[in-house]
C-alpha positions, 0 to 999 in steps of 0.5 A: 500500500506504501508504494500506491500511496507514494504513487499518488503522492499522498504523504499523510494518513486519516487513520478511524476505526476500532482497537485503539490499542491494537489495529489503530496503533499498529497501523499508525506506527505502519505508516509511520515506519513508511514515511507517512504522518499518521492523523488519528481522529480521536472521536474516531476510534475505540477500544473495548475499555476506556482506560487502555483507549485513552493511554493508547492515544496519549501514547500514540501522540506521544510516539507515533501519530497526531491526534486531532479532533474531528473538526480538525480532521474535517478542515484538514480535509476540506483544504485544497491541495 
């Protein structure tokens, strides 16, 4: 996947879904690793308990991706480029 992104010059990654603590973190560090900057929408995703949701998020803006609200997620989106 790393390569058709490069290919269509994508740089950055919106990363929703569910796991928090396992698919949504794995996959942030995967694009990371791949040169992309990971953009996690916090109201976006989730995990099965709120306790290890919110350290995998505090962890994953602090190592590995942002962490953005929605709105933001949306304005970013909305730009022209």
């Amino acid at each position: 996947m790393a390569s058709t992104l490069r290919a269509a010059h994508i740089d950055t990654v919106v990363l929703v879904g569910v796991s928090t603590s396992g698919c949504v973190r794995a996959t942030a560090v995967d694009a990371m690793q791949h040169g992309f900057v990971p953009l996690v929408v916090r109201e976006a995703v989730a995990d099965r308990a709120a306790g290890p949701h919110e350290a995998s998020l505090s962890d994953l803006q602090a190592k590995y991706a942002e962490v953005i609200s929605e709105a933001d997620a949306v304005a970013y989106l909305s730009e022209d480029r």
